[in-house]
C-alpha positions as CSV (number, residue, x, y, z in Angstrom):
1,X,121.1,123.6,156.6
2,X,118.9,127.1,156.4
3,X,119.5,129.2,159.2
4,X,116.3,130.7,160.0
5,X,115.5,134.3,160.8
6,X,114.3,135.7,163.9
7,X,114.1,139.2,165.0
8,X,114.5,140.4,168.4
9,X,112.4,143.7,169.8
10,X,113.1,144.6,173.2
11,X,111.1,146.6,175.3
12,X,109.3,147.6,178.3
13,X,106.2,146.8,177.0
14,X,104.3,149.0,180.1
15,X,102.1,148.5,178.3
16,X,102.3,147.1,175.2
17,X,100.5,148.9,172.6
18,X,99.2,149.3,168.8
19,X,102.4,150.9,167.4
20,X,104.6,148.0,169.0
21,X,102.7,145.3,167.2
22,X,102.5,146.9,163.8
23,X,106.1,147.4,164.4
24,X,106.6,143.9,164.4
25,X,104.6,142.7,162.0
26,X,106.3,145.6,159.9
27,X,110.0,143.7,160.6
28,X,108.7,140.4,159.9
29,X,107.3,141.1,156.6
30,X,110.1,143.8,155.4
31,X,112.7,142.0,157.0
32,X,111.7,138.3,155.2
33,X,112.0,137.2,159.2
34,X,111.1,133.7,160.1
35,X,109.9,134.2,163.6
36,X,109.9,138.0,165.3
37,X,110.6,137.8,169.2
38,X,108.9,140.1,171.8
39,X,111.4,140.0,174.8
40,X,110.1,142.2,177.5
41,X,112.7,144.1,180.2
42,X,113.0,142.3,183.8
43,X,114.4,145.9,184.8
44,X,115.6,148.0,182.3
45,X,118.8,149.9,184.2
46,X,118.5,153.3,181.9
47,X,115.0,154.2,182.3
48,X,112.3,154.4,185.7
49,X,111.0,151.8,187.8
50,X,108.1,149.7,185.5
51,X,104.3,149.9,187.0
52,X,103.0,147.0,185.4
53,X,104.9,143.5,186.6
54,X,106.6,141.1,184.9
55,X,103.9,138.8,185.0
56,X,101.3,141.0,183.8
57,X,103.3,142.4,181.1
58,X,104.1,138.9,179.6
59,X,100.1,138.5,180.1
60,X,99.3,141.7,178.0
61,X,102.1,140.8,175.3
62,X,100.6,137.1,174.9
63,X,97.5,138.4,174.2
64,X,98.6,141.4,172.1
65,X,100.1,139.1,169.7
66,X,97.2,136.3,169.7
67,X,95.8,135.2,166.1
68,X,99.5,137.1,164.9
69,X,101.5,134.6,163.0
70,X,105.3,134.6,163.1
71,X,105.0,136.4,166.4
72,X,106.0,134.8,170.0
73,X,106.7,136.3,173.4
74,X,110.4,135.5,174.7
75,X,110.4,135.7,178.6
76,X,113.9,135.1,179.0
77,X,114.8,138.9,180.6
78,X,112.0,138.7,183.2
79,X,112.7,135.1,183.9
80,X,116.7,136.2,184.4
81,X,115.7,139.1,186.6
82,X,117.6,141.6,187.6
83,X,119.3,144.6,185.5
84,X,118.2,144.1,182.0
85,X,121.1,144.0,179.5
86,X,120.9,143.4,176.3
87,X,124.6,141.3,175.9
88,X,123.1,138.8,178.8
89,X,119.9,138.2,177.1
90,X,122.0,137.4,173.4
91,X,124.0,135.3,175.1
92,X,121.5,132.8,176.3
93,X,120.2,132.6,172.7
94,X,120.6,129.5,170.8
95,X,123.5,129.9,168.0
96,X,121.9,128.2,165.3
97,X,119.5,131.0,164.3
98,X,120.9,134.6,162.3
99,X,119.4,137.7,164.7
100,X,117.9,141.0,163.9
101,X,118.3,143.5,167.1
102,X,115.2,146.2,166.3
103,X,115.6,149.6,168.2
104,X,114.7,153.2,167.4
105,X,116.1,155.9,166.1
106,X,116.1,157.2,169.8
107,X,117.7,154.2,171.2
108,X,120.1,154.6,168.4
109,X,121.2,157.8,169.5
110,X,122.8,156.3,172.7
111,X,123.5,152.8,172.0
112,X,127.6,153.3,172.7
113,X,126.2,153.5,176.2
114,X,124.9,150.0,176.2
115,X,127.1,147.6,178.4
116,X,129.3,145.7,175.8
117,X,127.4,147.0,172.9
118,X,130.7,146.2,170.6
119,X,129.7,142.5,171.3
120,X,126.3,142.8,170.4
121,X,127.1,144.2,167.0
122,X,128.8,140.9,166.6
123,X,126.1,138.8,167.6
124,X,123.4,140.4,166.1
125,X,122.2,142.5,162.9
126,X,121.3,145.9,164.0
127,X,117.8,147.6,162.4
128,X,116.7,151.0,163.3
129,X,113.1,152.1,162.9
130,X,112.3,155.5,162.3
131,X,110.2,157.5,166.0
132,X,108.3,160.1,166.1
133,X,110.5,163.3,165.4
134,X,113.8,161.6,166.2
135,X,115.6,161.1,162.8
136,X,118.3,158.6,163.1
137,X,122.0,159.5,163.6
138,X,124.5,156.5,164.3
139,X,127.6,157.3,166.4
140,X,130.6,157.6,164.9
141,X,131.8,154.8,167.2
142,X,129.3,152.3,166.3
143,X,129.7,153.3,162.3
144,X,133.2,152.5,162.9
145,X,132.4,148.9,164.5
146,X,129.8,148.2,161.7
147,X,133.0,149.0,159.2
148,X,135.3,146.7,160.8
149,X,132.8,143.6,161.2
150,X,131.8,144.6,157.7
151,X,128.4,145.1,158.7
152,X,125.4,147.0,157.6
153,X,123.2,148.9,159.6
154,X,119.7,147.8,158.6
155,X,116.7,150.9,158.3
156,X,113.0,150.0,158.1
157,X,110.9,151.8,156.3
158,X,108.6,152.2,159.0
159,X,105.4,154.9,159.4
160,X,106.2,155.5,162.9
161,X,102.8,156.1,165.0
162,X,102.2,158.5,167.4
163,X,101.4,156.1,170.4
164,X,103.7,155.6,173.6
165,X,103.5,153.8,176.9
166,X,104.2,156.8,178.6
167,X,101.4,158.9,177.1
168,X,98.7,155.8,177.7
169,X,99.8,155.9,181.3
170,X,99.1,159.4,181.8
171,X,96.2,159.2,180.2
172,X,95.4,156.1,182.3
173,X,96.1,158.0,185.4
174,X,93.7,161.0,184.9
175,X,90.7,158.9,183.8
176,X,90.9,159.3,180.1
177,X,90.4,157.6,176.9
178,X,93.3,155.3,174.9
179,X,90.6,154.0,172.1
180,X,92.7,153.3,169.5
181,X,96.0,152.9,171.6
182,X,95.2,149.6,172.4
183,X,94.8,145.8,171.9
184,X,91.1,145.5,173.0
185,X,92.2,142.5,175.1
186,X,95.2,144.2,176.1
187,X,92.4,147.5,177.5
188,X,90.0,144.8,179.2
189,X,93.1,143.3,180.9
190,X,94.5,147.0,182.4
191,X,91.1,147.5,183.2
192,X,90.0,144.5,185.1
193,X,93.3,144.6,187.0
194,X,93.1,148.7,187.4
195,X,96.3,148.9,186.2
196,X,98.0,152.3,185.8
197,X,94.9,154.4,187.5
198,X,96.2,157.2,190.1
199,X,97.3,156.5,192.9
200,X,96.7,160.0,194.1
């Protein structure tokens, strides 16, 4: 029986944008993935309060990823609700499938923080992709889990991009350009809902 391969990328997605879906496509072709998961947070418990819902979000990632093949959308976190962790989400997953967790090196940086995160080594193959200025530096914790499971931690080679949800909303918010930032789909979608504008 072949076990297939499907990567997992976690995220906010508020919104989605440009440097998310070339890092997927990225995993998926580096990786030899079968299928790459987008799961999007239902509430993510170490970050603040998400302006774009869970419904819209899923919208803007559906059509972020349309015409992109061996990409799909996994709702699962907003359809749990609730505190997003990461354990809760693996554990609905079906066990006939080999995982690939992708997270950054920033995410990296504080992943001994994540509830049972010695479990989700386990479960799942860990891959860090390189962020802007953030090189990647595993805790000697987690170096020390991957050694006992005899695991690797997996690096993509990855041209990180200088694009984040957090700069596209401020630049939302004062009225100003994100050509280039942007699905065009994804654009026409914030703009017809006015999502992220001021609310000054």
């Amino acid at each position: 029986m072949v076990v297939k391969k499907i990567g997992l990328l976690g995220g906010s997605f508020d919104p989605v944008h440009l440097a998310h879906t070339a890092l997927a496509q990225a995993s998926l072709h580096i990786l030899q993935l079968d299928e790459l998961q987008l799961i999007p947070a239902a509430n993510p418990w170490q970050r603040s309060p998400l302006q774009a819902t869970g419904a819209q979000r899923l919208t803007m990632l559906k059509l972020a990823i349309e015409g992109l093949r061996g990409l799909s959308v996994n709702p699962v976190e907003i359809e749990r609700g609730g505190p997003t962790y990461t354990i809760d989400t693996l554990r609905q997953l079906a066990d006939n499938a080999e995982y690939y967790w992708i997270l950054g090196a920033d995410q990296l940086d504080n992943f001994c923080s994540w509830r049972d995160w010695q479990e989700i080594v386990q479960r799942v193959h860990l891959v860090v992709a390189q962020r802007p200025e953030t090189p990647a530096t595993v805790p000697a914790a987690l170096t020390r889990r991957l050694d006992a499971l005899n695991h690797r931690l997996f690096e993509l080679p990855f041209d990180p991009m200088p694009i984040s949800a957090t700069a596209i909303r401020q630049r939302l918010a004062d009225g100003q350009s994100v050509h280039g930032m942007l699905n065009v789909a994804v654009a026409q979608f914030i703009a017809q809902h006015k999502l992220y504008q001021s609310t000054l």
